[in-house]
Residue frames as qw, qx, qy, qz and C-alpha x, y, z in Angstrom:
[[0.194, -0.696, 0.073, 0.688, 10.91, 2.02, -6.15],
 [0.333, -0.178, 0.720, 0.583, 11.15, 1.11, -9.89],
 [0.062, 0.437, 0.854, 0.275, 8.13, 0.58, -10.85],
 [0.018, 0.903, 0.428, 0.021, 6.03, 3.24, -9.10],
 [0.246, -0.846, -0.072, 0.467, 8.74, 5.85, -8.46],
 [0.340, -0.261, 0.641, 0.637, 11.36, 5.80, -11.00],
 [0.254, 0.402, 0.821, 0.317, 8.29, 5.16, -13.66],
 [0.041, 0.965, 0.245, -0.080, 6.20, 8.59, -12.33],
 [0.057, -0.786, 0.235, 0.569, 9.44, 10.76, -12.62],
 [0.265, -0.109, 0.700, 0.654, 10.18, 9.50, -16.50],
 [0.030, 0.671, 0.740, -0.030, 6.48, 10.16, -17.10],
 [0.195, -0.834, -0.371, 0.359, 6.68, 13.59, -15.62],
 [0.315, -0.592, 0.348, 0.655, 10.00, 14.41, -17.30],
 [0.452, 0.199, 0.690, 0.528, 8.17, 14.04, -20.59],
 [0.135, 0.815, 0.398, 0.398, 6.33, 17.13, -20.00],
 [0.432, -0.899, -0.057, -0.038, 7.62, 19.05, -17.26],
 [0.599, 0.001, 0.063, 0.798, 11.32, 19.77, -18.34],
 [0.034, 0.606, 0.132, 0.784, 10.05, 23.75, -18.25],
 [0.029, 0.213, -0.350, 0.912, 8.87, 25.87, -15.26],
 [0.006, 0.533, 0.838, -0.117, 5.83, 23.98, -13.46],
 [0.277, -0.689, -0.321, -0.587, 2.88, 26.46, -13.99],
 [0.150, -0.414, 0.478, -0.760, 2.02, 27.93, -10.46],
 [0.163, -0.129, -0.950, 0.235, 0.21, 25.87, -8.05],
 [0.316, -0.696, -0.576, -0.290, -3.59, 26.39, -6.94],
 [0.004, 0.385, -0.596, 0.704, -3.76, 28.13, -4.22],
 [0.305, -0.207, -0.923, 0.108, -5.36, 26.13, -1.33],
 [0.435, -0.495, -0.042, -0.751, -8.42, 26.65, 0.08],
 [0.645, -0.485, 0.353, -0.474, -9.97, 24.71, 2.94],
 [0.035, 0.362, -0.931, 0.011, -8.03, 21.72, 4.07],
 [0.396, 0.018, 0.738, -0.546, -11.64, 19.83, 4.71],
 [0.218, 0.339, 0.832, 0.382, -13.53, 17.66, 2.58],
 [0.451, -0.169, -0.226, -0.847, -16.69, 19.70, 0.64],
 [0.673, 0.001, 0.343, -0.656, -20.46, 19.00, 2.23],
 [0.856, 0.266, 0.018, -0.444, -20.47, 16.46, -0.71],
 [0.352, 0.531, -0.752, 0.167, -17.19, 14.70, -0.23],
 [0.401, -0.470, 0.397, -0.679, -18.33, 13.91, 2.81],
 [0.812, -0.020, 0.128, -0.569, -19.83, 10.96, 2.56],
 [0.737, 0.505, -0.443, 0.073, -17.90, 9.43, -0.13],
 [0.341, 0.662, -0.486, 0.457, -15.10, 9.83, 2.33],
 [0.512, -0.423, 0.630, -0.402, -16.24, 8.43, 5.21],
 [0.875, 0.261, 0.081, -0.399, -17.67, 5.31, 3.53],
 [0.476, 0.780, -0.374, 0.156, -14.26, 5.14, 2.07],
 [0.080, -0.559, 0.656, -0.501, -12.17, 5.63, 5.43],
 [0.816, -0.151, 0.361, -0.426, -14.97, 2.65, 6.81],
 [0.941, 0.286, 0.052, 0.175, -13.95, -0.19, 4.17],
 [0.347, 0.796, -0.374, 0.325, -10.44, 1.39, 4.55],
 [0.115, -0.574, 0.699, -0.410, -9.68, 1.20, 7.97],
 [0.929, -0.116, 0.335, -0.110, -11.28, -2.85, 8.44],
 [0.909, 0.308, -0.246, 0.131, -9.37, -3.71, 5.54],
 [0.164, 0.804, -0.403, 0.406, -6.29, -2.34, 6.79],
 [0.695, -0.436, 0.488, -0.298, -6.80, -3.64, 10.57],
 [0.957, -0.020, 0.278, -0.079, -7.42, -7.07, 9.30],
 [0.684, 0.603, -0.326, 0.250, -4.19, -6.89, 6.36],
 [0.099, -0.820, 0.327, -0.460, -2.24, -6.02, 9.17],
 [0.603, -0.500, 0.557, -0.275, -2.64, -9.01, 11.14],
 [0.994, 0.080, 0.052, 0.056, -0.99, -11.22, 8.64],
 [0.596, -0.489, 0.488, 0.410, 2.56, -12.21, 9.00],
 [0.575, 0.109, 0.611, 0.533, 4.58, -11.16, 5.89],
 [0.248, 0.813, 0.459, 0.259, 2.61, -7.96, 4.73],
 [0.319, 0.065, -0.039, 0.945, 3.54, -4.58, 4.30],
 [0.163, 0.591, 0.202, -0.764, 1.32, -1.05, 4.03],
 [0.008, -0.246, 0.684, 0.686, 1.97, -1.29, 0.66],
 [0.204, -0.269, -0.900, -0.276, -0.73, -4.26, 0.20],
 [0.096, 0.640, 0.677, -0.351, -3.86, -2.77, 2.23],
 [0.224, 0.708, 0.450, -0.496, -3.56, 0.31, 0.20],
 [0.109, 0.148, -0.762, -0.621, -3.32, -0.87, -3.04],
 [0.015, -0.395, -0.919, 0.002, -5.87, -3.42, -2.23],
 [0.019, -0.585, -0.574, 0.573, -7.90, -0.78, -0.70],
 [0.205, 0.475, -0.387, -0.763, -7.53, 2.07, -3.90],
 [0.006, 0.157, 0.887, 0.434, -8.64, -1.21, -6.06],
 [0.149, -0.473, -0.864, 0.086, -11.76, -1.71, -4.21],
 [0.238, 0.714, 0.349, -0.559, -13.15, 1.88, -4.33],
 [0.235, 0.364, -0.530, -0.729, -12.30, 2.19, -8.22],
 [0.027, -0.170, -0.924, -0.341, -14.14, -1.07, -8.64],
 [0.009, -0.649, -0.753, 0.110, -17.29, 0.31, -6.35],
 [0.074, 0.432, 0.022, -0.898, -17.17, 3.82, -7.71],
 [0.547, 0.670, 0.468, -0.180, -19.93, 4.58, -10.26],
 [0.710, 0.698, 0.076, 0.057, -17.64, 6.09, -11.96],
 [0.761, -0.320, 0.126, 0.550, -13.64, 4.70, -11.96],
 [0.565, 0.496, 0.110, 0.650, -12.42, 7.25, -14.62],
 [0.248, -0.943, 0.065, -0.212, -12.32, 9.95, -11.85],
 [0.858, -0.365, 0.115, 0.341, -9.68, 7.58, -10.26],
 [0.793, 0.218, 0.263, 0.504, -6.71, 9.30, -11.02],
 [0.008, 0.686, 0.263, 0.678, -8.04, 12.60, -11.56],
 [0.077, -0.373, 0.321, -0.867, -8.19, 13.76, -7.91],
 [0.620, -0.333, -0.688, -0.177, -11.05, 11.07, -6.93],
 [0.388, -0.452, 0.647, -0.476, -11.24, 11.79, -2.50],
 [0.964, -0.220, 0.147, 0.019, -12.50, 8.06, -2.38],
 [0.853, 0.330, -0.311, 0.258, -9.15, 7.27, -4.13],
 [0.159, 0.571, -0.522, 0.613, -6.97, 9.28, -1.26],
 [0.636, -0.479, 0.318, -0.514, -9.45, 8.98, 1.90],
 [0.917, -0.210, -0.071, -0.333, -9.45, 5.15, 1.15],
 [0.843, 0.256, -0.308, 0.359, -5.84, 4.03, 0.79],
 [0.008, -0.498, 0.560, -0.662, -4.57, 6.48, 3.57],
 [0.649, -0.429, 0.175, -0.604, -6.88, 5.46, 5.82],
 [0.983, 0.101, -0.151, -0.031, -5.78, 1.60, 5.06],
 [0.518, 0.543, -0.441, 0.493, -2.22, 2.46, 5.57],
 [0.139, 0.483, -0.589, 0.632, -2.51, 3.74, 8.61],
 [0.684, -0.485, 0.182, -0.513, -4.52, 1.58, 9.95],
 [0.642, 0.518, -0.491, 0.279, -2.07, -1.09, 8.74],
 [0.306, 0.354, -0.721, 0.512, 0.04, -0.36, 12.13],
 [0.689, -0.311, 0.322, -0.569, -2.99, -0.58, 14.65],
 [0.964, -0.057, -0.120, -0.231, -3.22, -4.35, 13.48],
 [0.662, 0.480, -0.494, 0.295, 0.34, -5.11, 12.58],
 [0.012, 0.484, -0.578, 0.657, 1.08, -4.38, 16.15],
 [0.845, -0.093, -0.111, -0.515, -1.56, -6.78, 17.18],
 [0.937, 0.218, -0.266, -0.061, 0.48, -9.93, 16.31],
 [0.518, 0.496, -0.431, 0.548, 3.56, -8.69, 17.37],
 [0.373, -0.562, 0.296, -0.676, 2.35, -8.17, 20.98],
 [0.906, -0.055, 0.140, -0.395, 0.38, -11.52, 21.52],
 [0.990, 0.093, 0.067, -0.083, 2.57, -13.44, 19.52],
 [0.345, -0.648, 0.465, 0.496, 5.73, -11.94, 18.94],
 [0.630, 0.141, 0.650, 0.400, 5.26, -12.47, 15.73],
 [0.020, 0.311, -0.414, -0.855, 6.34, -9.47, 12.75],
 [0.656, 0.503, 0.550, -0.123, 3.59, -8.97, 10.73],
 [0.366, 0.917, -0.149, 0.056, 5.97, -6.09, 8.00],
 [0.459, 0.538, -0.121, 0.697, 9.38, -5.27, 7.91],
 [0.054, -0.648, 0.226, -0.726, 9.07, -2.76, 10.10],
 [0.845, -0.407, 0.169, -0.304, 7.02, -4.63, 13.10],
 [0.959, 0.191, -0.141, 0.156, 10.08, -6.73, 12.48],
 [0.096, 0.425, -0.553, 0.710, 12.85, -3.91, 13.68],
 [0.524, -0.553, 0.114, -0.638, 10.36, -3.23, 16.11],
 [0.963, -0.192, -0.175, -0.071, 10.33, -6.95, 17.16],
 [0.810, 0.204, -0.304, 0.459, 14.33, -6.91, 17.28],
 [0.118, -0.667, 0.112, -0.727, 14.02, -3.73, 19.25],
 [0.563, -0.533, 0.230, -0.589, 12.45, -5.11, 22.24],
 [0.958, -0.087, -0.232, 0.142, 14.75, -8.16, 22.40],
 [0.433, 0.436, -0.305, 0.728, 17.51, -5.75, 22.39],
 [0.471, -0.531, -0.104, -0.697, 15.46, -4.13, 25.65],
 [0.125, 0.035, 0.859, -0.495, 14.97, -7.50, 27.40],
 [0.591, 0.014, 0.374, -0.714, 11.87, -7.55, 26.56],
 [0.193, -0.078, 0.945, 0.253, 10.09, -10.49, 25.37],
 [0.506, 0.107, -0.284, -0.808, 7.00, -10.14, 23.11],
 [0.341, -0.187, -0.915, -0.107, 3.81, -12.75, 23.79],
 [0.505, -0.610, -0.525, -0.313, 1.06, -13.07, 25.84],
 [0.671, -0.277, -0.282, 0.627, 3.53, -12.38, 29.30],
 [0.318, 0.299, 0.024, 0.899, 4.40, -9.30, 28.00],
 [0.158, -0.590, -0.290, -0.737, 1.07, -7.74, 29.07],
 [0.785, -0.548, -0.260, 0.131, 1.15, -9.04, 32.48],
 [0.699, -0.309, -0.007, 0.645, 5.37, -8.50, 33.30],
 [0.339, -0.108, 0.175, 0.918, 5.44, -5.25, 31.04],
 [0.159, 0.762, 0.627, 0.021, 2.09, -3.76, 31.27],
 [0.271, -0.776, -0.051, 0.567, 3.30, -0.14, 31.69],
 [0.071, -0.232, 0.688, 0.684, 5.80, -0.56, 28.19],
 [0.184, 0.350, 0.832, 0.390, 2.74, -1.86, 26.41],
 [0.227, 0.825, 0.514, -0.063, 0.11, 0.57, 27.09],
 [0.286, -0.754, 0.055, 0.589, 2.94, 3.20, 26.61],
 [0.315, -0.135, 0.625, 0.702, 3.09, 2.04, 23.39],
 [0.060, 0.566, 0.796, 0.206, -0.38, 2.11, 22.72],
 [0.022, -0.875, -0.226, 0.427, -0.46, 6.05, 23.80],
 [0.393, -0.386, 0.476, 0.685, 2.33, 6.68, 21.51],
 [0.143, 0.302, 0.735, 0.590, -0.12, 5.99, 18.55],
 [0.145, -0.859, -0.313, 0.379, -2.13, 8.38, 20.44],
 [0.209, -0.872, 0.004, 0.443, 0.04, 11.18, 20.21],
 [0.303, -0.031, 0.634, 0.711, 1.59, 10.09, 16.79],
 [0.128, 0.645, 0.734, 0.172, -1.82, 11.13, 15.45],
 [0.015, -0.930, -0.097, 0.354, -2.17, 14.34, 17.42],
 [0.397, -0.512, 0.284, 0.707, 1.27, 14.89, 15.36],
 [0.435, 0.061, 0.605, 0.664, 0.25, 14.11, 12.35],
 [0.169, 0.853, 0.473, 0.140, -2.53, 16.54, 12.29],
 [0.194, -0.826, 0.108, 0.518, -0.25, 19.11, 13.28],
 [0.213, -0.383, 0.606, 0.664, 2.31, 18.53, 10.71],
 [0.268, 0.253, 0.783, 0.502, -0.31, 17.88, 7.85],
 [0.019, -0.909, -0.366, 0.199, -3.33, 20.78, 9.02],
 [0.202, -0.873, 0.081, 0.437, -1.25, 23.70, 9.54],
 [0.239, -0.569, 0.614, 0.492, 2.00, 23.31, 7.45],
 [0.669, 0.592, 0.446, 0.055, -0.20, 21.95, 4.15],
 [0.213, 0.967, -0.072, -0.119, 0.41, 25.50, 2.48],
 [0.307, -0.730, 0.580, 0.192, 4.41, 24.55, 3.37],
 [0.516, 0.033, 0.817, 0.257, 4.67, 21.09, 1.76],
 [0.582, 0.667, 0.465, -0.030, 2.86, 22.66, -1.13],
 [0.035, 0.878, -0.329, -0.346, 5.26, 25.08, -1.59],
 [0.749, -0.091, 0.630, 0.182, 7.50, 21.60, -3.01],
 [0.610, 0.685, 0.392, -0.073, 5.22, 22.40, -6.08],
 [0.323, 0.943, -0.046, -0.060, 7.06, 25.33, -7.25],
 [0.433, -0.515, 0.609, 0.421, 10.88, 23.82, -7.39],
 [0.619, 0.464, -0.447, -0.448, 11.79, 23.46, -11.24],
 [0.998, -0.035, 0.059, -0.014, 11.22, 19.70, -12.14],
 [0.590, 0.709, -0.308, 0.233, 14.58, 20.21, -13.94],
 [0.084, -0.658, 0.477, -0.577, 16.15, 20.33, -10.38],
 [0.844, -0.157, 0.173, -0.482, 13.95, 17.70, -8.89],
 [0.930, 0.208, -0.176, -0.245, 14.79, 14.79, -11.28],
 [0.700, 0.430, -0.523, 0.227, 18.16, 14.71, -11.01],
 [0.144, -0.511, 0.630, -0.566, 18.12, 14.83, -7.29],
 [0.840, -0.102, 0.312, -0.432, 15.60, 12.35, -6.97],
 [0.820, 0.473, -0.322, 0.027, 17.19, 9.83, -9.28],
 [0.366, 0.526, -0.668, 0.378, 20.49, 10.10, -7.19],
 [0.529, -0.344, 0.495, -0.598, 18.50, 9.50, -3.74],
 [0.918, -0.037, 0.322, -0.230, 17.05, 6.61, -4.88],
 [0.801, 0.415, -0.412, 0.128, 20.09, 4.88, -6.77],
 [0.025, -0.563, 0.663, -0.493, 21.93, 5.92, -3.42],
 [0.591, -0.128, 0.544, -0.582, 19.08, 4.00, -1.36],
 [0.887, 0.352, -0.207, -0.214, 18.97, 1.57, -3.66],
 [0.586, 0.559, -0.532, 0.246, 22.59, 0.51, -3.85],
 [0.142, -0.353, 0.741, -0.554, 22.91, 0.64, 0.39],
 [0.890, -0.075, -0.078, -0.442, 20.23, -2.22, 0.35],
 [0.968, -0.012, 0.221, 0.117, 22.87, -4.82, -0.36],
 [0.342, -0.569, 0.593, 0.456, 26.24, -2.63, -1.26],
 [0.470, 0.048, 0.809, 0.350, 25.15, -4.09, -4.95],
 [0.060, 0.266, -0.600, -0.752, 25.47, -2.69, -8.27],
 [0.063, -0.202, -0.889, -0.406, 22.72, -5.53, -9.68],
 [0.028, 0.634, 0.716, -0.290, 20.07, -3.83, -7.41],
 [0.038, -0.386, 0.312, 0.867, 21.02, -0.42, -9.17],
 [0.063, 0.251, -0.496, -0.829, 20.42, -1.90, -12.01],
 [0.008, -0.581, -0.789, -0.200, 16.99, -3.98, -11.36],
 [0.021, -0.642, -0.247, 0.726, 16.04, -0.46, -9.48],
 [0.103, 0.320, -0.502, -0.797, 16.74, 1.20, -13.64],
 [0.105, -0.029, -0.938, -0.329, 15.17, -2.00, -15.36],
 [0.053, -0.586, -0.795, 0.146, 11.76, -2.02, -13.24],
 [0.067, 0.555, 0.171, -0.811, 11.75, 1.60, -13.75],
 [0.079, 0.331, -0.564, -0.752, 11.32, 1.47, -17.47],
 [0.125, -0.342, -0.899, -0.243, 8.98, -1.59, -17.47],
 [0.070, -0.667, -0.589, 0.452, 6.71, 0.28, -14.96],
 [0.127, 0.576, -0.122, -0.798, 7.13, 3.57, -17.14],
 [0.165, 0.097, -0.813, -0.550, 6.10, 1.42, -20.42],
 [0.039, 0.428, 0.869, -0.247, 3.24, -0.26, -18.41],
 [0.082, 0.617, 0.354, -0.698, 1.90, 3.24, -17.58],
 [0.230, 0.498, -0.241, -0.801, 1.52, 4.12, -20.91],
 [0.344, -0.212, -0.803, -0.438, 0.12, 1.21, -22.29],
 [0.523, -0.283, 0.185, -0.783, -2.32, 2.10, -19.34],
 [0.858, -0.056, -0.489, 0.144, -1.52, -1.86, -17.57],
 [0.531, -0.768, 0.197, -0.299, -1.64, -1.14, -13.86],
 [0.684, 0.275, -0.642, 0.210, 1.33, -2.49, -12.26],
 [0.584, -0.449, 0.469, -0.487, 0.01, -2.39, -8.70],
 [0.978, -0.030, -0.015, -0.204, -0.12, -6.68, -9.02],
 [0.629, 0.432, -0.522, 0.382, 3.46, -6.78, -9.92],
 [0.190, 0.452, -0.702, 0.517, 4.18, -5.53, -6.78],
 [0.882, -0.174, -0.045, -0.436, 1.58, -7.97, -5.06],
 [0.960, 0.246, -0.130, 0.006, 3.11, -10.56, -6.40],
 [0.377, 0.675, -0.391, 0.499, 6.50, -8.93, -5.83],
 [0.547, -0.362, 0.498, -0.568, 5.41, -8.77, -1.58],
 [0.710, -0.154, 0.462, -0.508, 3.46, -11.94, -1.51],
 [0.817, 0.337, -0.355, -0.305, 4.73, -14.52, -3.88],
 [0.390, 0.403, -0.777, 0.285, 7.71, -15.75, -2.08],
 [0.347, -0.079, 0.617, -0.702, 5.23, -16.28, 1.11],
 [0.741, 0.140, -0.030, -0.656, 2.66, -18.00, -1.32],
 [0.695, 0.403, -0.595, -0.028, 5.32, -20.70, -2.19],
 [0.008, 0.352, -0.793, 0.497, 6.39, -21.05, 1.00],
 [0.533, 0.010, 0.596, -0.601, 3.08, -21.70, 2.58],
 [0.845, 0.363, -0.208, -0.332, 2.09, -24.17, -0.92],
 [0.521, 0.361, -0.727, 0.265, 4.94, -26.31, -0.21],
 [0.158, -0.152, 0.732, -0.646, 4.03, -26.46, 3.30],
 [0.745, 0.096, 0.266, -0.605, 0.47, -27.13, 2.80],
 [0.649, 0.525, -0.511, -0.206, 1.95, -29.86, 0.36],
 [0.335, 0.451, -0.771, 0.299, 3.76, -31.30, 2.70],
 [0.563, -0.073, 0.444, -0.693, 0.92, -31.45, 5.45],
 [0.665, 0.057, 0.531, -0.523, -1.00, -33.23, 3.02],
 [0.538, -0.257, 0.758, 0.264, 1.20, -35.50, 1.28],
 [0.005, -0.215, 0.594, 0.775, 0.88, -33.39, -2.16],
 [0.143, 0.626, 0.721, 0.261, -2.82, -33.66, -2.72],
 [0.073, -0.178, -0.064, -0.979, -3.54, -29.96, -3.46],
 [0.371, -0.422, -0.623, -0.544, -7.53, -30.93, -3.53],
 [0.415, -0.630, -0.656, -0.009, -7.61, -31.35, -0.39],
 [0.071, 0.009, 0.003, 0.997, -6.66, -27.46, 0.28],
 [0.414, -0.274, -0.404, -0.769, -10.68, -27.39, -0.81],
 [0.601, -0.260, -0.641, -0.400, -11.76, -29.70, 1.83],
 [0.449, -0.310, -0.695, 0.469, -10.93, -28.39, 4.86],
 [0.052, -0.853, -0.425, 0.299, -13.24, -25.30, 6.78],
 [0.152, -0.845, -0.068, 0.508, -10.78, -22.77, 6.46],
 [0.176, -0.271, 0.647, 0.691, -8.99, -23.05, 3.68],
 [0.345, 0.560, 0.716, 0.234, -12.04, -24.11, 1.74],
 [0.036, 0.833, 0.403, -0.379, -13.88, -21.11, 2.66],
 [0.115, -0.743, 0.242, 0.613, -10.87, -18.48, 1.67],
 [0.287, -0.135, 0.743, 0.589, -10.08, -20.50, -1.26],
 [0.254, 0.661, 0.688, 0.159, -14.12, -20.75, -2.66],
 [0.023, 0.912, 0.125, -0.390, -14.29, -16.63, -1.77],
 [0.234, -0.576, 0.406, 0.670, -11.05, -16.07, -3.51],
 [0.260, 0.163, 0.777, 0.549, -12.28, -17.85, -6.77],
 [0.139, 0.765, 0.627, -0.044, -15.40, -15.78, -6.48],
 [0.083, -0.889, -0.025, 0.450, -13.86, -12.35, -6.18],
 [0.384, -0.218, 0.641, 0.628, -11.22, -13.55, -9.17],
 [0.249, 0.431, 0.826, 0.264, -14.47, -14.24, -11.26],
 [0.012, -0.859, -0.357, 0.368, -15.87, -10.98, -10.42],
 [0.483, -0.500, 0.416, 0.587, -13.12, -9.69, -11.46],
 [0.239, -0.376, 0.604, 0.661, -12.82, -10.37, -14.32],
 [0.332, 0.474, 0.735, 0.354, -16.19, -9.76, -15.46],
 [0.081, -0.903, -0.154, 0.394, -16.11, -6.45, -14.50],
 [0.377, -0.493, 0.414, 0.666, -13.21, -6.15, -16.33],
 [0.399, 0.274, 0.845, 0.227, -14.73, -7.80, -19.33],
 [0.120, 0.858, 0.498, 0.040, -17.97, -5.48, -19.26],
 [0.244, -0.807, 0.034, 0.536, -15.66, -2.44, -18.89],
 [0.356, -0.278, 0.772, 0.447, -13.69, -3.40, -21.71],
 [0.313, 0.504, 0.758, 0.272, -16.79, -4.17, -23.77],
 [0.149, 0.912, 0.377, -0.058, -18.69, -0.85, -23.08],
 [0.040, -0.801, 0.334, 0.495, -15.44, 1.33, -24.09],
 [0.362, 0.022, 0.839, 0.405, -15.38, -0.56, -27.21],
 [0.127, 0.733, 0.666, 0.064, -19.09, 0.51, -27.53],
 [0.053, 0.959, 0.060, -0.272, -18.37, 3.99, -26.88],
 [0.276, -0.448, 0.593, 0.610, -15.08, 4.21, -29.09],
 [0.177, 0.431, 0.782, 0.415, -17.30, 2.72, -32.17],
 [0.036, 0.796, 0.603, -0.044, -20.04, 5.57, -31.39]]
């Protein structure tokens, strides 16, 4: 909340303490002839990643469509749209989100095992029920399961309703003075902040991550990793200490078995990529800043 929310409204409030200008007015809610493409292509490498983020234990939404926004800014021809209104940058991360709960709901069925937070009420939900989540379930509660599986049906049909039609409404948002905005937002989230844990010290990491994340942004130092790292670090230790323990503190051999090899060799490849893309990016805006 600190980092990306708290950080965009101190941003915003550095220009937009005055009457927003008026809003476009909207025109067709459908992608142009030449969006088209982009946008499926997008929504395709969106909705696998998603599916497949989903079906690990310990993830959120958050992480497919971050991950998923990376990975069309790295394979756009050109990332400096990113930011600017880009449709890969919207089509792909929505599309990752929401496919997010198709998987997430995956684990939790079969295994009874939470892959989010949320799939986690959910999970405590259907103990509270009687019901017991596993492989049984589809056999002794076939009826409840596929009933859930229409539900994401007909959550869909909703959201086209409430996002098609009523666009024009939620745009209307636009035209409240910011001046009005900030200080309501600000109190929501210190309120929703504070009822986490009844505790003052989240308040004040809630302030503290707002400021670093609002300093990032402007040294232009993406702080989508923090919150990676923020999700998935306390799960990386866990499962390094475990794999430690398996194999009686030799890390190496992490490298020498099928699966782990594999993920581990891919992961050092895509790091390397990485960061020569970065490199060459870095190099040629050097080149063009000199010219």
């Amino acid at each position: 909340m600190g980092l990306f929310g708290l950080s965009e409204i101190l941003l915003s409030a550095e220009q937009q303490f005055k009457k927003p200008d008026q809003p476009p007015k909207m025109g067709g809610l459908f992608p142009q002839r030449n969006e088209w493409k982009p946008s499926l292509m997008s929504m395709g490498r969106g909705t696998l990643l998603g599916f497949f983020i989903g079906l690990i234990p310990g993830t959120s939404s958050v992480v497919p469509a971050l991950m998923s926004y990376s990975l069309e800014k790295k394979l756009a021809k050109d990332p400096a749209r990113f930011g600017k209104g880009a449709v890969e940058g919207v089509a792909g991360p929505e599309t990752a989100n929401n496919s997010f709960c198709g998987g997430a709901l995956i684990p939790l069925f079969l295994l009874g095992i939470p892959s989010s937070a949320t799939m986690a009420v959910l999970l405590g939900a259907f103990i509270l029920h009687g019901l017991t989540p596993g492989p049984t379930m589809f056999v002794q509660n076939a009826d409840f399961v596929w009933a859930v599986i229409a539900s994401m049906f007909i959550g869909n049909a909703l959201l086209l309703f409430l996002n098609l039609p009523m666009a024009k409404m939620w745009a209307k948002v636009a035209n409240i003075p910011f001046k009005l905005l900030f200080p309501i937002i600000i109190s929501v989230s210190i309120v929703g902040t504070y009822s986490i844990s009844n505790s003052l010290w989240e308040v004040g990491g809630f302030l503290a991550f707002g400021i670093i994340g609002y300093l990032f942004k402007k040294a232009d130092i993406p702080v989508a990793p923090i919150a990676l790292v923020f999700i998935l670090g306390g799960l990386m230790e866990e499962s390094l200490l475990q794999s430690l323990n398996l194999f009686n503190g030799n890390l190496l051999t992490i490298f020498t078995r099928p699966i782990s090899g594999t993920l581990m060799v891919l992961s050092i490849i895509a790091i390397t990529f990485s960061l020569i893309a970065g490199i060459k990016q870095k190099k040629e805006h050097f080149i063009d800043v000199e010219a």
